[in-house]
DRENKOL-747425 format. One record per residue (C-alpha): x, y, z. Coordinates in steps of 0.02 Angstrom, whole numbers, padded with zeros to 5 digits, always signed. Last residue first. Layout:
// DRENKOL-747425
XYZ/...
***
This chain:
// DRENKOL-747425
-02941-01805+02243/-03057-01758+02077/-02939-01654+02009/-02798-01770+02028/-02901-01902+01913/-02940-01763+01792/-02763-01735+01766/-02615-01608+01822/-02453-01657+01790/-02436-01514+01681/-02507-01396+01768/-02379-01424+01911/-02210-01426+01798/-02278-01263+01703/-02294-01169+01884/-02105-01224+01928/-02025-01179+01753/-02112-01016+01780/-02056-00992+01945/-01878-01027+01884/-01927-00896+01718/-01961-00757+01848/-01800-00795+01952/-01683-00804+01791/-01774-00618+01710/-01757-00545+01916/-01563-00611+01920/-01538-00534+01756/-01621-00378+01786/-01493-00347+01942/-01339-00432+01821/-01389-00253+01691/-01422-00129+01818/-01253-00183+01909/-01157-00212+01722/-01217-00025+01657/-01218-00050+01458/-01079+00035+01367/-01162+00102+01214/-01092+00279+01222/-00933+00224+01288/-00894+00086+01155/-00901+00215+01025/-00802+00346+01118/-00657+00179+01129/-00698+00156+00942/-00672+00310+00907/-00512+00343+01007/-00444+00200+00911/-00475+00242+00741/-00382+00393+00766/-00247+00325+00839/-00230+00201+00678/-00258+00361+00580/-00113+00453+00659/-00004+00305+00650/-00069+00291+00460/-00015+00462+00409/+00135+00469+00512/+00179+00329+00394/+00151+00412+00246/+00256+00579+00305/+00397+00439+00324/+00364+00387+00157/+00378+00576+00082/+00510+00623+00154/+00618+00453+00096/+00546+00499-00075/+00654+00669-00072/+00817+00590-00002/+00805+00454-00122/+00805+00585-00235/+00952+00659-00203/+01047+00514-00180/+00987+00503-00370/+01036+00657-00426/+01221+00641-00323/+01229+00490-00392/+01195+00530-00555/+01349+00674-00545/+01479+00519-00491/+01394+00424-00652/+01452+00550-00784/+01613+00598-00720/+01651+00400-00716/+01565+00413-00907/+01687+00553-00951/+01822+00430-00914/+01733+00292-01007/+01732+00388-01172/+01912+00455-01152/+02001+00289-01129/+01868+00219-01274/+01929+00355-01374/+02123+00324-01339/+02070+00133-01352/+02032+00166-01554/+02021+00051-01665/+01846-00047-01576/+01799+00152-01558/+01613+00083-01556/+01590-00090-01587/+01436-00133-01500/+01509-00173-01315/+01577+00025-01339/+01379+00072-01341/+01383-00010-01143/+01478+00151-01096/+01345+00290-01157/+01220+00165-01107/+01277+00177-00925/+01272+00366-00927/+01132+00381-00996/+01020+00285-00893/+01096+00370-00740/+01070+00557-00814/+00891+00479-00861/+00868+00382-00675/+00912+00577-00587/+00790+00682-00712/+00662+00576-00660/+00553+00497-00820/+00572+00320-00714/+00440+00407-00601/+00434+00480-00431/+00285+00597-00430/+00183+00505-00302/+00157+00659-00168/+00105+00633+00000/-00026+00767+00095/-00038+00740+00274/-00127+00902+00329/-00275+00826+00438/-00303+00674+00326/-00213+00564+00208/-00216+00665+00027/-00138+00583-00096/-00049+00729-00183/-00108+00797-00352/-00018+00779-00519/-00002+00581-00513/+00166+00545-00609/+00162+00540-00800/+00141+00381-00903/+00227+00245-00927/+00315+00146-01078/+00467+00265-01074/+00580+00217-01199/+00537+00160-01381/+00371+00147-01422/+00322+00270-01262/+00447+00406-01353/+00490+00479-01186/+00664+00411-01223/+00677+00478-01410/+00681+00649-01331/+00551+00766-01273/+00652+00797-01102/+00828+00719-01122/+00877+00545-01144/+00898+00538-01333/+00987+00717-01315/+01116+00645-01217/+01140+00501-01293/+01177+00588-01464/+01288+00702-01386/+01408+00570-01295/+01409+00500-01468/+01461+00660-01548/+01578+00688-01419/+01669+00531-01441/+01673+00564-01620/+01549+00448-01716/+01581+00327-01864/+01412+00225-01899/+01322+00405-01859/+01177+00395-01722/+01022+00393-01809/+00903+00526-01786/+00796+00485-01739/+00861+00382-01675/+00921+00191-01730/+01049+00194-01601/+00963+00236-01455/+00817+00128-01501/+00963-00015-01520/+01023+00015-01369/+00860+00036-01270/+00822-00133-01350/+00962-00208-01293/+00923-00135-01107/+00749-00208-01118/+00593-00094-01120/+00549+00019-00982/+00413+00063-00890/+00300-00093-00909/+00110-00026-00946/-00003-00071-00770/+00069+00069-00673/-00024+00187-00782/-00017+00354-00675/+00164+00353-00650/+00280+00215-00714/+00397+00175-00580/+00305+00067-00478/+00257-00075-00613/+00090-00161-00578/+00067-00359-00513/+00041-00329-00335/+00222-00216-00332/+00334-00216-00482/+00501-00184-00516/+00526-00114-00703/+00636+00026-00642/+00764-00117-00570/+00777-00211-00716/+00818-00071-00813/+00973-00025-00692/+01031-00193-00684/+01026-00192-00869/+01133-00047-00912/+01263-00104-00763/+01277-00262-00846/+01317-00139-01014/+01427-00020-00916/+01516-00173-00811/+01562-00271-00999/+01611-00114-01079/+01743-00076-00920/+01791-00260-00936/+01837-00232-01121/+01931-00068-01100/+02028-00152-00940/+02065-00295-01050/+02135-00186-01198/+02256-00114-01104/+02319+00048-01004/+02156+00099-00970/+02202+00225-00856/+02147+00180-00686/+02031+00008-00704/+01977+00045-00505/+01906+00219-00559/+01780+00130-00686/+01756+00011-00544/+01707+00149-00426/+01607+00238-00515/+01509+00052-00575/+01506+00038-00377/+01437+00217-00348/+01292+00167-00490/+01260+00011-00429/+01214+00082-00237/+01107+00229-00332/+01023+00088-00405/+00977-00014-00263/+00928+00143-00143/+00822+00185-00303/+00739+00015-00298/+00709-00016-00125/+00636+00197-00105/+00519+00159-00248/+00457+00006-00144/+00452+00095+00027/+00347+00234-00055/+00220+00093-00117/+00206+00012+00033/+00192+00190+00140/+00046+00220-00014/-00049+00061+00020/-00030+00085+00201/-00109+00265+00207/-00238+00244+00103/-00304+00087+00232/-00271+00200+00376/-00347+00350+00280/-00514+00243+00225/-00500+00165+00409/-00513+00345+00486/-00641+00392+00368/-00757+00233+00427/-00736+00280+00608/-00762+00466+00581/-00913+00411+00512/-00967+00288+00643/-00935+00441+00775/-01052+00533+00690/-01188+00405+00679/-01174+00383+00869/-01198+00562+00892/-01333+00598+00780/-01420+00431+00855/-01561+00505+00972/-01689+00393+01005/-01669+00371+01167/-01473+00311+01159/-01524+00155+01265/-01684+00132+01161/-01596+00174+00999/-01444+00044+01046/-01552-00109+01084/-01404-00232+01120/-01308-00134+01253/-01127-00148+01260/-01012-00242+01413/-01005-00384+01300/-01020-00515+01436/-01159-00439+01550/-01254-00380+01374/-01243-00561+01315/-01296-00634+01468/-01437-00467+01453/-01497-00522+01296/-01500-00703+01327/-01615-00685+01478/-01732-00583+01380/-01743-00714+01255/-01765-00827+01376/-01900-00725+01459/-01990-00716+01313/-01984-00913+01297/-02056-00941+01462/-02203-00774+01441/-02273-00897+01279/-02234-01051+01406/-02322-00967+01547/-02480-00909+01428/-02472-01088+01363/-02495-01160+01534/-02630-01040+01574/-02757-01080+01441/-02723-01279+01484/-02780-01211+01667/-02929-01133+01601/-02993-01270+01501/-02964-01396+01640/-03060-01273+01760/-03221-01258+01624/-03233-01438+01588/-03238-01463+01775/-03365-01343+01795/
***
């Protein structure tokens, strides 16, 4: 009999240490739900049915996919927009140097106006090979190819043809030749010796709900190749070109001013164009960040656990596991000795 009661009480200790350690658990659920404010066992609270939940996931995940789209492409837009703001800035001061040096009377104006068309060459290169995370932003669909070659070698591609630009030219001959090396199908969309990109992505990145942006801004623009030309048309006098002749060169550079006021007017253009374009970007990713909000506040809604149902099952897990703690503490101080008493 004695055997039997010891045997019976060790039998209930573990049950209330087994029931102990479930009611911790339980206990640490419902802290956690208190805190939280969400439930932990979402199928039980949602009954099974998870349609809606699941929806409101995937709207969650597309939202981030168009916030994240969104971004890249604003960052992108705002890089483009840097670089032609820069140019189109260079190009209205080379205007306006060209215009500064009047007539041409000497020599050193004809020398300084070479000098600012070939700096202004190079600026202007340097500036359509800018780069974002390592890939260049003015060369279309393969942003990993460099979009332009050096200004020197642009020269000597230029110069070289085909076909080759005569030793002796007219001033309308070379004004020709430069011409018809930047335009469409000419030596400059010859990827070995101009152009090293490719074309611009044919179908707008599409954001969600109607915000479609296009990428089509490349260094193949009609408004960099009238730009392009006209510098190099001027930095060609840096290479000997009409070195006997400053009525030429006074002719040459005063077409060039013409030359450069019409590529800014392309170019302000276009910076007008890609400024649409960012700011339709950025509508993109307000729109997504809202969206992405409102889910997550629907989200939180539907698993919102109820904090008076929730601290009431508390209190009733803590007072269960305090008796608990109180029946372990007397079984296990009990002995044969206090049996026997």
């Amino acid at each position: 009999m004695m055997m039997d009661t010891q045997f019976g009480s060790m039998a209930r200790l573990r049950s209330f240490q087994r029931h102990g350690s479930a009611l911790k658990q339980t206990i640490s659920t419902l802290g956690n739900e208190l805190t939280t404010g969400a439930v932990s066992d979402k199928t039980r609270h949602l009954q099974g049915d998870m349609s809606l939940l699941a929806s409101i996931n995937r709207s969650l995940d597309l939202s981030a996919t168009h916030q994240r789209i969104a971004t890249e492409t604003q960052l992108l837009l705002e890089v483009q927009q840097t670089t032609i703001n820069d140019i189109q800035a260079r190009t209205e001061d080379s205007f306006a140097e060209l215009l500064r040096l009047g007539p041409f009377k000497d020599s050193k104006s004809l020398r300084i106006a070479a000098k600012q068309m070939q700096t202004g060459l190079e600026h202007v290169v340097g500036r359509l090979n800018t780069t974002l995370a390592g890939r260049f932003v003015m060369s279309g669909m393969a942003g990993d190819s460099a979009t332009l070659p050096s200004a020197d070698a642009l020269l000597d591609a230029i110069e070289a043809g085909p076909p080759p630009l005569p030793p002796d030219p007219t001033v309308a001959q070379l004004q020709e030749h430069v011409s018809q090396w930047f335009a469409t199908g000419g030596g400059f969309d010859d990827a070995a010796l101009g152009y090293g990109g490719a074309s611009p992505r044919p179908e707008p990145v599409k954001l969600g709900d109607g915000y479609d942006v296009m990428l089509d801004v490349t260094a193949q623009d009609p408004a960099f190749r009238k730009t392009l030309a006209a510098f190099a048309t001027g930095a060609l006098v840096s290479r000997g070109y009409f070195a006997d002749d400053p009525s030429a060169q006074r002719a040459l550079f005063g077409d060039v001013a013409m030359d450069l006021a019409a590529a800014n007017q392309q170019v302000i253009g276009l910076a007008a164009r890609t400024g649409i374009q960012e700011q339709l970007a950025a509508q993109a990713k307000t729109r997504a960040s809202a969206e992405e909000a409102a889910m997550k506040i629907a989200q939180a809604e539907l698993l919102e656990s109820d904090p008076y149902e929730t601290a009431t099952q508390l209190e009733q897990a803590m007072s269960q596991l305090d008796m608990i703690y109180n029946l372990t503490a007397r079984l296990s101080r009990l002995s044969l000795a206090d049996y026997l008493r």
